[in-house]
C-alpha positions as CSV (number, residue, x, y, z in Angstrom):
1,X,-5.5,-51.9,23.1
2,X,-2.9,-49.7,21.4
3,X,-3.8,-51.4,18.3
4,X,-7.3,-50.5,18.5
5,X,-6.6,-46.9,19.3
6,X,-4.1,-47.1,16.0
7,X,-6.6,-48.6,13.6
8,X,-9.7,-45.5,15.1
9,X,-6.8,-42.6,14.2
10,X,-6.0,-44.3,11.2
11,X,-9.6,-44.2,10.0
12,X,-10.4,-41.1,11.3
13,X,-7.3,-39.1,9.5
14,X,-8.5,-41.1,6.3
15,X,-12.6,-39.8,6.7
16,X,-11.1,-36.8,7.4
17,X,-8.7,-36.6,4.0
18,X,-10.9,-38.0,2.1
19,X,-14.0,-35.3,3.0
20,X,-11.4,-32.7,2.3
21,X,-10.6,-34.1,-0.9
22,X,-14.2,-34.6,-1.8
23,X,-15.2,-30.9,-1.2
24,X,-12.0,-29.8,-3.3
25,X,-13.0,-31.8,-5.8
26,X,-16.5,-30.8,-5.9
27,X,-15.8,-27.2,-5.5
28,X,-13.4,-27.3,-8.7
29,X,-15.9,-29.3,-10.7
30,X,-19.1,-28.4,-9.6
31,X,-21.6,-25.9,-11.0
32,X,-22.0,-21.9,-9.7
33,X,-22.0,-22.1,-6.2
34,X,-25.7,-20.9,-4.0
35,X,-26.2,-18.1,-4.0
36,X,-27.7,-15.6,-0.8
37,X,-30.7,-14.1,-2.0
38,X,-32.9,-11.4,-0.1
39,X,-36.5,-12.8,-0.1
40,X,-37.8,-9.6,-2.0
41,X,-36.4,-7.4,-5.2
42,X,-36.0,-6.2,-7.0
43,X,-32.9,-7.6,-7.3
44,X,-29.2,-6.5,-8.9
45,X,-26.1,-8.6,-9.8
46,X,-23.3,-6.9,-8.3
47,X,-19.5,-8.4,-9.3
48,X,-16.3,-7.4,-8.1
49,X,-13.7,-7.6,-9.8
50,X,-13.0,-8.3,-13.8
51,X,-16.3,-8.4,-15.2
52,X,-15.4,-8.2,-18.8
53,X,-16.3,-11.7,-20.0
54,X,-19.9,-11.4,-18.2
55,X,-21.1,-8.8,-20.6
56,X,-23.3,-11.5,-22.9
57,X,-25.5,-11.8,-19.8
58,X,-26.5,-8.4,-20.0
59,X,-29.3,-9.5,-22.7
60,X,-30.8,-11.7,-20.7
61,X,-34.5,-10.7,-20.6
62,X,-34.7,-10.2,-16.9
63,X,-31.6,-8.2,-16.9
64,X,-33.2,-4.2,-17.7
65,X,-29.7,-1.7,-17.1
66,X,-26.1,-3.2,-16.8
67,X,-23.5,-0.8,-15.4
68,X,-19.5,-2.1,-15.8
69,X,-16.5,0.6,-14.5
70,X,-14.7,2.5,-17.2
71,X,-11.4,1.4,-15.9
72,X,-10.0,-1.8,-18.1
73,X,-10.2,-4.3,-17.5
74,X,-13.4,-3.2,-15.6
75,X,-13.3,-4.0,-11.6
76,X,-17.1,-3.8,-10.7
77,X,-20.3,-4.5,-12.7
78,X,-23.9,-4.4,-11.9
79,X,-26.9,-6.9,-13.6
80,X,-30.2,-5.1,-12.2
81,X,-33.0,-7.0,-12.9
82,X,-36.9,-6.4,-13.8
83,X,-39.1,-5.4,-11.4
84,X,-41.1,-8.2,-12.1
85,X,-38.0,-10.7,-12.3
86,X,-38.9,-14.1,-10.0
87,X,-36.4,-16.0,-8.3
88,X,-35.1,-18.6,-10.9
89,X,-34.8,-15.0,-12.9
90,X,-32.0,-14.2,-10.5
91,X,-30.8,-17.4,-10.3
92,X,-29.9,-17.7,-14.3
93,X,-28.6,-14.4,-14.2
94,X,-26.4,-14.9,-11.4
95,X,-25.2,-18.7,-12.8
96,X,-24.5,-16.8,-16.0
97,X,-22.2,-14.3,-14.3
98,X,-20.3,-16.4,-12.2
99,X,-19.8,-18.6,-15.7
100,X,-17.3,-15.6,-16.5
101,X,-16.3,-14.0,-12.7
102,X,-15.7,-16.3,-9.5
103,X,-18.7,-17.0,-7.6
104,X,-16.5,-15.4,-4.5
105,X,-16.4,-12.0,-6.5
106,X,-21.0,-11.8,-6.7
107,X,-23.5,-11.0,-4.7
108,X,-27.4,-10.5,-5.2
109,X,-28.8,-7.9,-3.6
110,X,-32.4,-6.2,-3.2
111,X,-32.5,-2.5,-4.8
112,X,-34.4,-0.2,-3.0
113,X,-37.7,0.7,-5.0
114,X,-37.0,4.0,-6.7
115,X,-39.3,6.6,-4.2
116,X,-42.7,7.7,-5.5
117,X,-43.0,10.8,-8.0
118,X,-38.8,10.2,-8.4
């Protein structure tokens, strides 16, 4: 019976390792992580953190104002997109950003629409 009970803990330590493992692994080779984003826009880009080497995706064509802090290297950026921008739009720009930031240091938020007359 103790043999039994060994061989279960002895398998279940290994799942356990090798699940760990697997989601290291993944996480260090896999692509941009999901992303959270609200159900309407329009939608910004926001990075914290060095945003320096995600300047290039400011000319994406969904991308309409980019803001980066004047300190250097710069700790916050924002990617505000198109009014008219659609989901995969945000997607791209966000995969291009975390290409140059973390994923950890981004988030996607809806902007408020500017108020009417303003």
């Amino acid at each position: 019976m103790r043999r039994r009970t060994r061989l279960t803990a002895v398998v279940v330590v290994a799942a356990m390792l090798a699940t760990s493992v697997l989601a290291a692994v993944s996480m260090l080779l896999g692509g941009p992580a999901a992303v959270d984003i609200p159900d309407e826009g329009p939608w910004a880009v926001y990075v914290s953190g060095d945003a320096s080497g995600a300047g290039a995706c400011a000319s994406d064509p969904a991308v309409v104002d980019a803001y980066t802090s004047l300190d250097a290297p710069s700790t916050r950026a924002a990617f505000v997109l198109a009014a008219d921008a659609g989901r995969a739009d945000v997607e791209r720009v966000h995969a291009c950003v975390t290409r140059a930031v973390p994923a950890g240091a981004t988030v996607v938020v809806g902007t408020a629409p500017a108020a009417p007359g303003a």
